[in-house]
Every structure is written in structure tokens, then in C-alpha cells.
C-alpha positions as CSV (number, residue, x, y, z in Angstrom):
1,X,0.0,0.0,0.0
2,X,2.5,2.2,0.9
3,X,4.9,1.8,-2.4
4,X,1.1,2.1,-4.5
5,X,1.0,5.7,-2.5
6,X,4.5,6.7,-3.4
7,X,3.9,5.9,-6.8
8,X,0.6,7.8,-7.0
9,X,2.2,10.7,-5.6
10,X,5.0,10.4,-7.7
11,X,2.7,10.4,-10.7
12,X,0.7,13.7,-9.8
13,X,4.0,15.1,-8.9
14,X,5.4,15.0,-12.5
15,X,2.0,16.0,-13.8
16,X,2.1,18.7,-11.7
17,X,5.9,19.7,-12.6
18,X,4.5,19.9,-16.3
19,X,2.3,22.2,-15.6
20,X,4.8,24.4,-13.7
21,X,7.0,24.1,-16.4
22,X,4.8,25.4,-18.4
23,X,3.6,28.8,-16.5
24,X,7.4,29.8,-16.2
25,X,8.3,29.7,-19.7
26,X,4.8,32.1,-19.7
27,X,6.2,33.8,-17.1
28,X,9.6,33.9,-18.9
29,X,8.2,35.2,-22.0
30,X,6.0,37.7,-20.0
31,X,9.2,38.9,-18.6
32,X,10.2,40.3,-22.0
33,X,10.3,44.2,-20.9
34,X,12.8,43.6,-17.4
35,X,14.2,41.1,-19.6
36,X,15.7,43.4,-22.6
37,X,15.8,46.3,-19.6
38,X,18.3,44.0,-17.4
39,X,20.1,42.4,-20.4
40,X,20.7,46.1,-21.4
41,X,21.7,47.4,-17.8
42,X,24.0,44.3,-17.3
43,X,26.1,45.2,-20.9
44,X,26.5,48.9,-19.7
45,X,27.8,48.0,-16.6
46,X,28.8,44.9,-16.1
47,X,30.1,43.7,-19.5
48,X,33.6,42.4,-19.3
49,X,34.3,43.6,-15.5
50,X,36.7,41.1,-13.3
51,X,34.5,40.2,-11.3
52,X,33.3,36.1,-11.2
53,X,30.2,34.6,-9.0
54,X,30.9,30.6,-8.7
55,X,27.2,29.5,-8.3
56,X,28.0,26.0,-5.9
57,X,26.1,25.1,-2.9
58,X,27.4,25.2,0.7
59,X,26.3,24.9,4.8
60,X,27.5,27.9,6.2
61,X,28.2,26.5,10.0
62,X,29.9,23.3,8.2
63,X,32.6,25.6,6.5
64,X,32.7,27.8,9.6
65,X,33.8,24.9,11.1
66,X,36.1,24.2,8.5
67,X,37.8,27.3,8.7
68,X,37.5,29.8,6.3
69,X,40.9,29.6,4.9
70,X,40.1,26.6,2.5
71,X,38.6,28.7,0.3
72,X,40.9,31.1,-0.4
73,X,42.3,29.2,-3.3
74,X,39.7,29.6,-4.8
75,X,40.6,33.5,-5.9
76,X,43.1,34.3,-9.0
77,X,45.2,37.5,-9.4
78,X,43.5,38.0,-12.9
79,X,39.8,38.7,-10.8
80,X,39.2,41.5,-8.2
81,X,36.4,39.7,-6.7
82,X,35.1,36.1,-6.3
83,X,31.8,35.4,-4.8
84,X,30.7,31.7,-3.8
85,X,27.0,32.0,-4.4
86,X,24.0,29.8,-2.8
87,X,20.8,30.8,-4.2
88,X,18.8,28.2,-2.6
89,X,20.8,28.2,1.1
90,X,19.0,27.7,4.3
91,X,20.2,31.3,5.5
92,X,20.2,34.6,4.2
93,X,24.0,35.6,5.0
94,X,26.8,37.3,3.5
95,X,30.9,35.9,4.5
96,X,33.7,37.9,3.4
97,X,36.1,35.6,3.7
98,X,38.8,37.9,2.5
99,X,38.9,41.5,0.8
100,X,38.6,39.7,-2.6
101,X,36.7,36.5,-1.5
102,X,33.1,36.1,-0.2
103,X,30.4,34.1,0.5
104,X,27.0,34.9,-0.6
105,X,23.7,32.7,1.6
106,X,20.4,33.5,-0.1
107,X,17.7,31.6,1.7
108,X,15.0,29.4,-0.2
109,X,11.2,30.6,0.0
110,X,9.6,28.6,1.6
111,X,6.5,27.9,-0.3
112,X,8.7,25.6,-2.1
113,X,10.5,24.0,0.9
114,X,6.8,23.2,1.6
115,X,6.3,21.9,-1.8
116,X,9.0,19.5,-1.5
117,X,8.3,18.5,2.3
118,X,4.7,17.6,1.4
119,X,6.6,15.1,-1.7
120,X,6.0,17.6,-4.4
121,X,9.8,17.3,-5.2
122,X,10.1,17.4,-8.7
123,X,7.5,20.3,-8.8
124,X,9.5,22.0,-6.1
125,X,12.4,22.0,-8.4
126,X,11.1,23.5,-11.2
127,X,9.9,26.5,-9.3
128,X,13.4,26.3,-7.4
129,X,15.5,26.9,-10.5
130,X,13.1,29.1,-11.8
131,X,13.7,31.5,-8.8
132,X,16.9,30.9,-8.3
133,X,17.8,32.1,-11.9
134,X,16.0,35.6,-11.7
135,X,17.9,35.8,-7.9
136,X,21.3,35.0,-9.6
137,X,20.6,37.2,-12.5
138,X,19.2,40.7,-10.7
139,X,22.6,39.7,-8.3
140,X,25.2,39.5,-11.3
141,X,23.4,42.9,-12.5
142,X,24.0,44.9,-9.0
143,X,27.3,43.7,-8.2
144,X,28.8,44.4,-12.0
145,X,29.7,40.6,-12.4
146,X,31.9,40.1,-15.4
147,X,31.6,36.3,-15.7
148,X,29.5,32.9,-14.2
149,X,30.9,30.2,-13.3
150,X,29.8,26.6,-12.3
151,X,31.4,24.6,-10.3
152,X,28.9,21.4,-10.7
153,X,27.7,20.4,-14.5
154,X,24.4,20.0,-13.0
155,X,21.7,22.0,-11.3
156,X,24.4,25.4,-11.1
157,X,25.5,25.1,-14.8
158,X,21.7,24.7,-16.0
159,X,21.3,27.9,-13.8
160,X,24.1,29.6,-15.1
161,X,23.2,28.6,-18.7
162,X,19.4,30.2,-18.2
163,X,20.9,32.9,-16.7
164,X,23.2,34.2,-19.6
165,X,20.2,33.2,-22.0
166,X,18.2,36.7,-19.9
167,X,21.4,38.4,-19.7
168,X,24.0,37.7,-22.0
169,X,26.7,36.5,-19.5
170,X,29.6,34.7,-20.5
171,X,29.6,31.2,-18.6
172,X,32.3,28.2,-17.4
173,X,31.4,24.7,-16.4
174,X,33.9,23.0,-14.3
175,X,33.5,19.3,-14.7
176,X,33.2,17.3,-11.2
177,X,32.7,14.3,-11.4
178,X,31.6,11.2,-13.9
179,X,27.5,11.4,-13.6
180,X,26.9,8.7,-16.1
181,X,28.9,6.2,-14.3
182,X,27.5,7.0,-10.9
183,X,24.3,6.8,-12.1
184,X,25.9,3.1,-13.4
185,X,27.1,2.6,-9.7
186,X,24.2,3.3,-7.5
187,X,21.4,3.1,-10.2
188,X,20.1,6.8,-9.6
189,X,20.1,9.4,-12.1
190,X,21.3,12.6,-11.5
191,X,18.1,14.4,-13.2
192,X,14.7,13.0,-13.5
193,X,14.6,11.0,-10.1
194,X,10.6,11.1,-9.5
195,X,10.2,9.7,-13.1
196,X,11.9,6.6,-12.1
197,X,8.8,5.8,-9.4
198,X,6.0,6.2,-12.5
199,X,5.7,2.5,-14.5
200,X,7.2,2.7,-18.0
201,X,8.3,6.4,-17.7
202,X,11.0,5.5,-15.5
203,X,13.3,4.3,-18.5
204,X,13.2,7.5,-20.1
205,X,14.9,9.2,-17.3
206,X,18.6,8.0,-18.1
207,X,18.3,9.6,-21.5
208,X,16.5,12.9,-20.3
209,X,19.1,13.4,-17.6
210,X,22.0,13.5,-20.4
211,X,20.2,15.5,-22.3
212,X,19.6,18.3,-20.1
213,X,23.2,17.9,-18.8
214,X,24.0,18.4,-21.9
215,X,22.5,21.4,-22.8
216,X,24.4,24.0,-20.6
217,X,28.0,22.3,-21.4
218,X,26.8,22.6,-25.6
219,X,26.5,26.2,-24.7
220,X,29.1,27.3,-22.6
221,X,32.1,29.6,-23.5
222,X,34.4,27.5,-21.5
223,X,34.2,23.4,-19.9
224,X,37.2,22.8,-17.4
225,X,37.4,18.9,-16.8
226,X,39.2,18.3,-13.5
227,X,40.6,15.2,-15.0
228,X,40.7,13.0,-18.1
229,X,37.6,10.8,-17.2
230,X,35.7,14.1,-16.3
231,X,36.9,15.8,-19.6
232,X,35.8,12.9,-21.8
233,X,32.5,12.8,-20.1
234,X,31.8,16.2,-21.3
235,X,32.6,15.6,-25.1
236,X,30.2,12.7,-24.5
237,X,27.3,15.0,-23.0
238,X,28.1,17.2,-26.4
239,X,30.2,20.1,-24.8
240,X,32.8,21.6,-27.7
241,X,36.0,20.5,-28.2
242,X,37.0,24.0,-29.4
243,X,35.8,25.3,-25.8
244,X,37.3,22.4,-23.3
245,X,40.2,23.0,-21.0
246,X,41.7,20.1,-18.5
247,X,42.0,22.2,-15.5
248,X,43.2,19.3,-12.5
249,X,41.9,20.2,-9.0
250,X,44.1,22.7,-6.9
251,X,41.4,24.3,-4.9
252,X,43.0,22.6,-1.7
253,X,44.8,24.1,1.8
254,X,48.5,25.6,0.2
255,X,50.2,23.4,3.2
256,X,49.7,20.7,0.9
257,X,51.5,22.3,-1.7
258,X,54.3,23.5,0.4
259,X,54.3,20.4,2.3
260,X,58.3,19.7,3.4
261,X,58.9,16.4,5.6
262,X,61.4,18.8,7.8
263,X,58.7,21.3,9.0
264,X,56.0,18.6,10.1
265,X,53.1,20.1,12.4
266,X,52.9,17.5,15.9
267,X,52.0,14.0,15.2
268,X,48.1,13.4,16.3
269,X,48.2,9.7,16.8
270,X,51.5,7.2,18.1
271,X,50.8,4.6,16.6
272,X,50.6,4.1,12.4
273,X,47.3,4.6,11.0
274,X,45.5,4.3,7.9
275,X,43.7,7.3,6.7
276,X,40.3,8.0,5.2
277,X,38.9,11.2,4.2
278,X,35.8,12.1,2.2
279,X,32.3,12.8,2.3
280,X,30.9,10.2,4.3
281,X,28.0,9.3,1.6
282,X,27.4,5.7,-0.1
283,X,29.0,6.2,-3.5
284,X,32.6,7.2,-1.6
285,X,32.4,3.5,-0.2
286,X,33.2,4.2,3.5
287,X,32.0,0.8,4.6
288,X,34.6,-1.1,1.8
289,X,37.2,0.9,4.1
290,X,35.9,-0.5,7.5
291,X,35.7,-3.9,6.0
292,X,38.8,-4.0,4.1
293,X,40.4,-2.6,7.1
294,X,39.1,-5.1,9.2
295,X,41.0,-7.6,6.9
296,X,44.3,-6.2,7.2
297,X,43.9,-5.7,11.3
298,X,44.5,-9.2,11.7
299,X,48.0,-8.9,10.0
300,X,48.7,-5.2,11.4
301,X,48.2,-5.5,15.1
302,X,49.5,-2.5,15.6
303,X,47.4,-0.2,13.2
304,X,44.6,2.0,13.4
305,X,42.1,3.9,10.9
306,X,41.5,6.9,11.3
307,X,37.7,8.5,8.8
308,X,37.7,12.1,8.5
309,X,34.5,14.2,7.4
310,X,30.6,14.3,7.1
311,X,27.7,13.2,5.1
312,X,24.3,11.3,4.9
313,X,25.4,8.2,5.9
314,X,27.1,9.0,9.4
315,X,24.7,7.9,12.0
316,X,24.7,4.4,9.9
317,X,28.4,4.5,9.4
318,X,28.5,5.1,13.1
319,X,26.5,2.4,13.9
320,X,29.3,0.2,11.4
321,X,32.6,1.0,13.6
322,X,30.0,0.2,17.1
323,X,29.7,-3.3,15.6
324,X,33.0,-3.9,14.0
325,X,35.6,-6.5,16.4
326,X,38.1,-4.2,15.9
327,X,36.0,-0.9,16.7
328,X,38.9,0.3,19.7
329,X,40.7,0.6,16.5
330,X,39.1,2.6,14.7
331,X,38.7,6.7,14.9
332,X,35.8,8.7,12.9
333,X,36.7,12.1,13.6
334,X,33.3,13.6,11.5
335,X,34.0,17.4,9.8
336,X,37.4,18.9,10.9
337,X,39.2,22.1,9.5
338,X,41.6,22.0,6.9
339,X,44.3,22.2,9.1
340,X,43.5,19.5,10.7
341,X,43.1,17.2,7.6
342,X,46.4,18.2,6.8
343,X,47.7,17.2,10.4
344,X,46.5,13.7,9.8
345,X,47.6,13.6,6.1
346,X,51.1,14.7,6.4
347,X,51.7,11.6,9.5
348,X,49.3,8.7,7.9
349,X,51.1,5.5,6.8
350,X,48.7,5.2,3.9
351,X,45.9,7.0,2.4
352,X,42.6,5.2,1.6
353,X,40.6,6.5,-1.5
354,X,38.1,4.0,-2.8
355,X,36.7,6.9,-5.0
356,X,38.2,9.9,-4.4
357,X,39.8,13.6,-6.3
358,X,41.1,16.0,-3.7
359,X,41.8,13.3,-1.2
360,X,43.9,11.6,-3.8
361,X,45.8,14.6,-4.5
362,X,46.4,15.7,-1.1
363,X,47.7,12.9,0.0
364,X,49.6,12.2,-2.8
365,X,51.6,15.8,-2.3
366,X,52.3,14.7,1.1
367,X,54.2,11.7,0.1
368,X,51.6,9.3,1.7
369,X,51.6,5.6,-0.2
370,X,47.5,6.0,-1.5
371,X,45.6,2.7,-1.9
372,X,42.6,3.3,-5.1
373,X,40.3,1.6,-6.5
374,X,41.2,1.0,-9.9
375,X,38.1,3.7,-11.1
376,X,37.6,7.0,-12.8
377,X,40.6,9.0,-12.9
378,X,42.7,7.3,-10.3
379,X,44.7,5.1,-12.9
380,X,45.9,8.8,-14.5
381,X,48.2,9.2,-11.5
382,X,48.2,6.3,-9.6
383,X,50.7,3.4,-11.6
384,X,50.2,0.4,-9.3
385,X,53.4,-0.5,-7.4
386,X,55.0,2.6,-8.5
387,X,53.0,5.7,-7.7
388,X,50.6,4.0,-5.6
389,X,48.2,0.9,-5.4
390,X,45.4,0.0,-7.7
391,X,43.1,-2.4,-6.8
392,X,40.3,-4.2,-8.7
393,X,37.0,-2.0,-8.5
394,X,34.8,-3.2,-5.0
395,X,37.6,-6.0,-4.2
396,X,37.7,-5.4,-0.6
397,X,40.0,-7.9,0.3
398,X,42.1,-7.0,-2.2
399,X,42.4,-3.4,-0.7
400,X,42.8,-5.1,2.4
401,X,45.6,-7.1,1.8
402,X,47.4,-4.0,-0.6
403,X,46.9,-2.6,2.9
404,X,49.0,-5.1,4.9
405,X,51.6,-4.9,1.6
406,X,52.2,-0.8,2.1
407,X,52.4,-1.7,5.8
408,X,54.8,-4.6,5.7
409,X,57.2,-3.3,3.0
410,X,58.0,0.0,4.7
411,X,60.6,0.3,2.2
412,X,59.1,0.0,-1.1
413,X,55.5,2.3,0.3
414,X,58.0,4.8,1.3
415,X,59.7,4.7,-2.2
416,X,55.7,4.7,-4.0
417,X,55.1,7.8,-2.2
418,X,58.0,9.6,-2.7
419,X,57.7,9.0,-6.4
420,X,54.1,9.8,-6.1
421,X,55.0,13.4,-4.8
422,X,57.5,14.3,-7.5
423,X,54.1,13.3,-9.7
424,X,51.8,15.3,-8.1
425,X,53.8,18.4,-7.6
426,X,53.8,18.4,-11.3
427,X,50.1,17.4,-12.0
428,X,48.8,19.6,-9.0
429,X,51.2,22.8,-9.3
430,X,49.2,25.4,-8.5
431,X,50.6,28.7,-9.6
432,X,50.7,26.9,-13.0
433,X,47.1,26.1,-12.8
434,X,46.3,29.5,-11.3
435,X,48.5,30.4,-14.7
436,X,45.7,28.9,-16.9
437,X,42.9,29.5,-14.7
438,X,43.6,33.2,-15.3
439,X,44.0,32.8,-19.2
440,X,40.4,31.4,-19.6
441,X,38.8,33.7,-17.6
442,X,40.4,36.5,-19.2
443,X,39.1,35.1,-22.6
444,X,35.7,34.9,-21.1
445,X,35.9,38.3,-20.0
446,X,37.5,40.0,-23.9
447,X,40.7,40.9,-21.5
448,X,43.6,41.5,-23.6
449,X,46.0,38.9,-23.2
450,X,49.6,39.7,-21.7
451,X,52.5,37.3,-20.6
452,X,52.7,40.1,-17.4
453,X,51.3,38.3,-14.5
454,X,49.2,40.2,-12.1
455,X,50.7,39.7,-7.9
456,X,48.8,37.5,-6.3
457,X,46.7,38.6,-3.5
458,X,47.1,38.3,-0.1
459,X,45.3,36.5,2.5
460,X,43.3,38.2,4.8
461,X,41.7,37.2,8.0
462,X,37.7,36.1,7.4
463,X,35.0,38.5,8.4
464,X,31.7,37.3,9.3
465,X,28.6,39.8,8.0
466,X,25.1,38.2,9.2
């Protein structure tokens, strides 16, 4: 009875998201006047200003908690202002995290939190996006924004794609993460998800969802794939060739990058330890850690794990390490600051990252033997045996016994990592990055181009505005 109800909801739902897609294209095309007034005011004012709004979501008390100063890579000497924008946050709230750097809350309405509470979710989005469009676009008008920029292909580049349709914005879509084979791994797609609940409609949701990814990254003046797997996604979804960058990840704490074995902060933990850090949600495989971890503890006596960060599955994942035998032996630390992720990177044995980018890196710069799954990007920078450890895809006790291997062979992990360092301080330089960073968003902007490189800016302490 209760799956018949779900699916009877999810039928009116999708019905009803017709109809709402339907009154704000009206809306949109009854918009016309403010439309050609704002498209007009943006051009006089805005047009080709240094300015750049990063429309990616965020919890405010999470990366309070964090620290601030994560994000400060996140600026380039080419722009004089960056702004992190949340359109659909839970708080209305502005962070300056820096003189050029800020964060910018705008709260939901919550008409259509009540929409989606009541299981009107695919209805609630529509009028979500909707909203969050006009709010992003009267924003980029007021504050002279020069440029948009995704940091997700999904829900922020379709925003930022609608957005410059109203207003004539030049747009960049970083490329994330693989959605097509995640959607393969955990059966969901990204897009669509109520259709799946409706008989027969449910197979057309693979197809939509690539389609409407799609349609931002065909449109887009620049697509940065964070790694080969992500770039080649994006030719598949249709982006242009012409228009696609490999940008690698460097948005990460600069201790990484200026890690040196002779300045090491104080160790956090005597004994050796394997290290996990991620978002603790299903499709980052936390539980393949405790189990394969569980394998090697009954070769490494002496060992401990040690799960850094935060996510949907923590009460169950906490409910895992209560019930594992070797649960004395295990640490889940939950969200930490950077700082602190760095503590525990730079002293770890060995670095666990089923699925995993900035993790991989990190630890990687640090000189810390990583253990992968053989999936996605990892097999760009991780050579098993000589810049790491690959294991087959899911094979827990095959991670669990590469485990006991880096532990056992001190000398030949420490040798893996070493070599994976010199790798990664190539792959993950970040003034070089910076370097291109700056030379696409100067294109987007009709900059001239000079070899004259701008000083970077300095940090400055965070300042909290409510």
C-alpha cells in the first residue's frame, strides 16, 4: 500500500511539474520588458568587469567549522572579486572571507521547501530553478559581475546557462565528477529521479538526464574537466571540443603544496594509522574501508584507521565501527578544518581512497603511499606499485591485503610515495594552474592577453557579516 502511495504521488508530482514548467516559460516570456531592460543594464555596466560569482552550494556552519581559509584558493590574481554563491541556502548571509573573497547565503522561499516537504519534489524544483535564476541574475546585474561560473555540471550550470540566455553573461562549467557512471554505480540518475517511481516512464529518465546535462556544457564559452575521465565525459554529453580545458583540481589548503617532511606540524596519533577522508555518503564506499580494514587488522596488530569528514550516511556508518571487532581501533573524527586534515595527512602511513579527487591529490603531495580503487581517474596518477596501489573495482579484500603490503614493505611504500609526490607536484602545481585559470577567464571576460602576470593577493583574515 505504501509503495502504490509513493507511486501515485510520484505520478501527480510529474504531472504537476508539467504544468509548472509550463507557466514559467509564460512567465519567462511575460518577462520580456525587465528582460531586454536587465540584459541592457548588465552590458552597460557589467560587460567584461573582473568580477566572477561561482554558483556552488554550501552549509555555512559546516565551513565555519572548516575554517575559512580553504577557500581562499579559490581566488586568481587576474579577478578582483570572487563570490561563492548559494541561491537556494538555508540562510540569508553574506561571509567575506577575504577583501577579494566572499560568500553569498540567499535563503530558499519557503512555499517551495513546503512543496518538497509535502513530496512535491520534482515540482518544487522547477519552481526552485526558476527562482533561483531571476535571484542569480538581478545579483550578477547589481554587483557588475563580469563572468558565471559553475562549479557542478548540474543543477548550477543549467542555472548559469538560463541565466546568460536573460542576460548575455559569459559562462564556465567545471567538470566534477563522472555522472553517467555513478548513475551506473548506484542506479540513480542525476536528473529525473521522480520519473523513475512512474511504470514505463522510469526508463526515459537516463536519457533525459544527459540531455539536459547536456545542454548547458553545448553552450558554454568555456568546460574545465578536473581530470581526463571528467573531460571525456563532457565531449560525450556534447560540450565543444573548441571550448574544453583540462583544469586538474588545486582548490586545496596551500600546506599541501608547500608540504616539506622537515617542517612537520605535531603528530596526532602514536601509533601508524591508515587514513580516510571524504564525504561520508554511499558512492565514496566508506564501509569497503571498514571492512577491508578489518582484513588487514588481523595482520597489522599495531594499526589503526583513522575516517575524516561528514555526510548522509554517518549515523549508519557510526552504527558500522560500534559493531566492528576491531571498533577500539578505529577513529571517525566527523568534519574537521583543513588544518586538521592536513595534520592527519602529512603523519598517515597510507591513504585510503576507494573513490576519491582532492583526497587523492592531497595525500599524494604529502608523500603518503594512497591505496585506489582501480576507477575513474585514479589510474591517470596512480601506476600500481610505482605511484601507488590499484586495486580491482569493489575488491575489498584485495584493498585489504594492498593494505597489509604498504604496511609490511616500509621500504618500497615509502619509495611509491616519494615518487608519487614528485608526480603530483607536477600534476597539481598550483601557480601553473592559477596560470591557466587566469588565461580562460580573461578570454571569457574579452581581456587583452599579456604574458605580465598580475601579484597574487594576499590572504586576509575572514569576516563574518550576518
Amino acid at each position: 500500500m505504501k509503495t502504490c502511495f509513493k507511486r501515485l504521488l510520484a505520478t501527480i508530482d510529474c504531472l504537476v511539474a508539467v504544468i509548472a514548467v509550463i507557466g514559467c516559460v509564460l512567465a519567462y516570456l511575460l518577462s520580456w520588458p525587465w528582460k531586454s531592460r536587465i540584459r541592457k543594464r548588465w552590458s552597460a555596466t557589467a560587460k567584461g568587469h573582473p568580477k566572477v560569482l561561482l554558483i556552488h552550494g554550501f552549509n555555512a556552519k559546516e565551513f565555519e567549522k572548516r575554517g575559512y581559509e580553504f577557500l581562499l584558493p579559490f581566488r586568481n590574481p587576474w579577478i578582483q572579486w570572487t563570490g561563492i554563491f548559494d541561491p537556494i541556502n538555508e540562510l540569508n548571509r553574506d561571509i567575506h572571507v577575504a577583501g577579494d573573497l566572499s560568500l553569498v547565503a540567499r535563503r530558499l522561499p519557503p512555499a517551495i521547501e513546503v512543496l518538497a516537504r509535502i513530496g512535491f519534489k520534482a515540482t518544487a524544483t522547477i519552481f526552485r530553478e526558476f527562482h533561483s535564476v531571476y535571484r542569480i541574475a538581478d545579483f550578477c546585474v547589481a554587483e557588475k559581475i563580469g563572468v558565471l561560473r559553475a562549479y557542478k555540471h548540474n543543477f548550477p550550470a543549467l542555472r548559469i546557462f538560463l541565466v546568460s540566455r536573460l542576460i548575455g553573461i559569459p559562462f564556465i562549467i567545471d567538470i566534477t565528477g563522472n555522472y553517467e557512471l555513478i548513475r551506473r554505480l548506484n542506479g540513480k540518475p542525476f536528473y529525473f529521479r521522480q520519473l523513475t517511481k512512474v511504470p514505463l516512464l522510469g526508463r526515459l529518465a537516463p536519457a533525459l538526464t544527459n540531455w539536459l546535462l547536456g545542454v548547458p556544457l553545448k553552450h558554454a564559452d568555456y568546460v574545465l574537466g578536473r581530470n581526463k575521465n571528467n573531460y571525456e565525459h563532457a565531449f560525450a554529453l556534447g560540450a565543444d571540443v573548441e571550448k574544453m580545458s583540462l583544469l586538474r583540481v588545486s582548490n586545496f589548503n596551500s600546506a599541501f603544496n608547500d608540504f616539506d617532511p622537515a617542517t612537520l606540524p605535531p603528530r596526532p596519533l602514536e601509533p601508524p594509522y591508515a587514513l580516510f577522508v571524504a564525504r561520508m555518503v554511499e558512492i565514496k564506499f566508506p564501509f569497503d574501508v571498514i571492512e577491508a580494514f578489518e582484513i588487514a587488522a588481523q595482520k597489522l596488530p599495531d594499526y589503526r584507521l583513522v575516517m575524516i569528514g561528514d555526510g548522509s550516511c554517518r549515523r549508519e556508518l557510526e552504527s558500522r565501527i560500534a559493531a566492528s571487532p576491531v571498533t577500539s581501533r578505529i577513529m571517525f573524527l566527523g568534519a574537521v578544518s583543513s588544518e586538521t586534515v592536513f595534520r592527519w595527512t602529512a603523519h598517515a602511513s597510507q591513504s585510503i581512497c576507494p573513490f576519491s579527487g582532492y583526497t587523492l591529490a592531497e595525500s599524494m603531495l604529502c608523500g603518503v603511499p594512497v591505496i585506489a580503487y582501480d576507477v575513474e581517474n585514479h589510474a591517470e596518477v596512480i601506476i600500481d606499485g610505482y605511484t601507488g596501489f590499484l586495486v580491482p573495482f569493489r575488491d575489498v579484500r584485495a584493498m585489504g591485503l594492498a593494505m597489509i603490503a604498504a604496511a609490511t614493505d616500509c621500504e618500497k611504500a615509502r619509495s611509491v610515495g616519494l615518487r608519487a609526490q614528485e608526480l603530483a607536484r607536477t600534476a597539481f602545481d598550483k601557480e601553473k594552474i592559477t596560470a591557466v585559470e587566469g588565461r580562460i577567464y580573461r578570454r571569457a571576460l574579452g581581456m587583452p592577453m599579456t604574458e605580465q602576470e598580475p601579484a597574487p593577493s594576499p590572504p586576509h583574515p575572514a569576516v563574518v557579516q550576518p
